[in-house]
N, C-alpha and C positions, 0 to 999 in steps of 0.2 A: 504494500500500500504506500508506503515512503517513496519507493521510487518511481512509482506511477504520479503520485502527487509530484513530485519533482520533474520527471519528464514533462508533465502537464503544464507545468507551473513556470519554466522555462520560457517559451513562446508568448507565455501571457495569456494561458484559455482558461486559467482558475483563478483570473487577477484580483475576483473580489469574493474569495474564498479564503480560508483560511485552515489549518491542518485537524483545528480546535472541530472545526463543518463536521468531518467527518467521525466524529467521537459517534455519534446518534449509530450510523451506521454498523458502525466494529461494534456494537455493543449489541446491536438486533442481529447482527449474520448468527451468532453462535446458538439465537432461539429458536430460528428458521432451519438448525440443524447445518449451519456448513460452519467446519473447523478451521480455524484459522491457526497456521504457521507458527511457530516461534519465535519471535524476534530474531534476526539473524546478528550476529556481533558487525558492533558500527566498526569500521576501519576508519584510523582519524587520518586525515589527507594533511597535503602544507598546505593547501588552502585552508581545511579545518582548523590549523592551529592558527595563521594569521589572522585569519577572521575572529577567532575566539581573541585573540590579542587586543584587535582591533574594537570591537565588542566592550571589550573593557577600558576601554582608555575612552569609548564614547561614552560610557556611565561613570567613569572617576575623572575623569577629565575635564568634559563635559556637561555631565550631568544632564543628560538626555535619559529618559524613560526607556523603559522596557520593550513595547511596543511601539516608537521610533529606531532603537537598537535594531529590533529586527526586522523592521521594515527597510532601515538604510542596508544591512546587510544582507536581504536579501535583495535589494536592488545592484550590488556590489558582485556579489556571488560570480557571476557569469565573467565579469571582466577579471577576476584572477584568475579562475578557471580557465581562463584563456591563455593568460602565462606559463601554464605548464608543460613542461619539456621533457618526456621522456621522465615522466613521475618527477622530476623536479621541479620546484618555480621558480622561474628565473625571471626577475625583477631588476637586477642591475644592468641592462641592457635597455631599459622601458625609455622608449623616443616620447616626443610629442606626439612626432608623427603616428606611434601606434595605437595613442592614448587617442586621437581625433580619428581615426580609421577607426577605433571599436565602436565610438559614439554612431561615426555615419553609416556603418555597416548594422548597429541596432536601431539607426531610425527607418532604415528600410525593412527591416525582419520587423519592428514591432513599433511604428512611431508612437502610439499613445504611451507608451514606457517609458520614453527619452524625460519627458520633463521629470519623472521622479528618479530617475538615474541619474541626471549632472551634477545634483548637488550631493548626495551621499558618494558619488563617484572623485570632486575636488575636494572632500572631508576625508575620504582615503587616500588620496596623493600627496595630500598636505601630511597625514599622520604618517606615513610608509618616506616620506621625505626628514621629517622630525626624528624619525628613528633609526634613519641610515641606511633605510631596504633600498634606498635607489638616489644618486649622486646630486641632483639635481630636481627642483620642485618642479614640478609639471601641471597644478590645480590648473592654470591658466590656458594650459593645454586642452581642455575639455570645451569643446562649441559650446556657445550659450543657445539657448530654446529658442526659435524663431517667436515672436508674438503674431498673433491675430492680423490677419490685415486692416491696416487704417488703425489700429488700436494707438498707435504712439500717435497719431495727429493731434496736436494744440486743439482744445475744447474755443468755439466763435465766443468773442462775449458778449456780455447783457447788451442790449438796447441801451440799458443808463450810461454804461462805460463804453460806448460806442461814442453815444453822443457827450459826453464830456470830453472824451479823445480830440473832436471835431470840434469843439468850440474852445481848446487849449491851443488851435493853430493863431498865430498872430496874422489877421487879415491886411494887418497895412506894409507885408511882406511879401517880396515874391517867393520865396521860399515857401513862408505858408501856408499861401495859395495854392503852390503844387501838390504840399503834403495833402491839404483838404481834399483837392480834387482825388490823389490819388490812392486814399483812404475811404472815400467816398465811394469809389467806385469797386474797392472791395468789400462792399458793406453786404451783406447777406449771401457771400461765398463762402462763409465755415473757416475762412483765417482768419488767426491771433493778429489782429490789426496792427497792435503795438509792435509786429515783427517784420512788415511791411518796411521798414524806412531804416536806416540805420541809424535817423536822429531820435527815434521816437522813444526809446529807453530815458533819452535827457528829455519830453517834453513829458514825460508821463511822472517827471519828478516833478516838476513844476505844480500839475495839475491832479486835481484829489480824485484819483483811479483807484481801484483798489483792484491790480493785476494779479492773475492764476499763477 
């Protein structure tokens, strides 16, 4: 059952499961009459031992919960696993560039995984660096999540601070004139008007705006 959970759990098809789901189950097989196996002896891997390491330095360290511990570590899991060589792990050799090829080879195998992968992923690079597993930091190394499209565009402002903007132009300027004109005529286009001009940072001093 572990290792089906785990083969499962892998790709991301029991992502909002948990090991705790299937207690209901093992507990009804054996009244339905099917015997279940013996637990087989766990063999501890060097991924087992680093991650239990690691584990612990996120709760004494840290001071991260139990259920963030294993949720970073098992967002982790797959990228050590991938270090290993011939039953060794071999970490002093770890590029950037391998650290950025794991990310974009799991955005493609499972993109909805990636955003909870980057950051439990640069909190192991940074620990495995602190501890000497590998010469040089590499957290940096790790792609940041793309956002939403349009999500970072500047929010239009109010109507009031539109028009205070526009009546802060000095009209017996040519200068001002142009600004009004050409703040005017981005007016109900969804831009941060005060970013329009390169003076308008110093007219929005002057004038009682209260900018995002």
């Amino acid at each position: 059952m572990e290792a089906f959970i785990d083969a499962k759990d892998a790709p991301g098809r029991f992502r909002s499961w948990r090991r705790g789901s299937w207690a209901a189950l093992l507990e009804y097989l054996p009244t339905a009459g099917v015997s279940l196996a013996d637990p087989l002896p766990v063999m501890v891997t060097a991924v087992d031992v680093l991650l239990a390491q690691y584990a612990n330095y996120e709760a004494s360290e840290r001071g991260l919960s139990d259920r963030t511990i294993d949720r970073n570590i098992r967002a982790v899991r797959g990228f050590v696993v991938s270090r290993m060589r011939e039953g060794r792990l071999e970490l002093e050799n770890l590029t950037a560039g391998d650290v950025t090829a794991f990310v974009v080879e799991q955005s493609h195998r499972d993109p909805q995984s990636v955003p909870r992968l980057v950051t439990p992923l640069r909190s192991l690079l940074r620990y495995l660096h602190a501890t000497g597993a590998i010469p040089v930091g590499l957290a940096l190394a790790v792609p940041a999540v793309a956002r939403w499209k349009l999500a970072g565009l500047p929010k239009a402002l109010p109507t009031d601070q539109v028009a205070a903007l526009l009546a802060s132009c000095d009209l017996d300027s040519q200068v001002g004139n142009g600004m009004r004109r050409s703040w005017r005529s981005c007016r109900g286009s969804g831009f941060v008007l005060a970013r329009s001009h390169p003076c308008a940072w110093q007219i929005s001093i002057g004038a009682t705006v209260s900018w995002p």
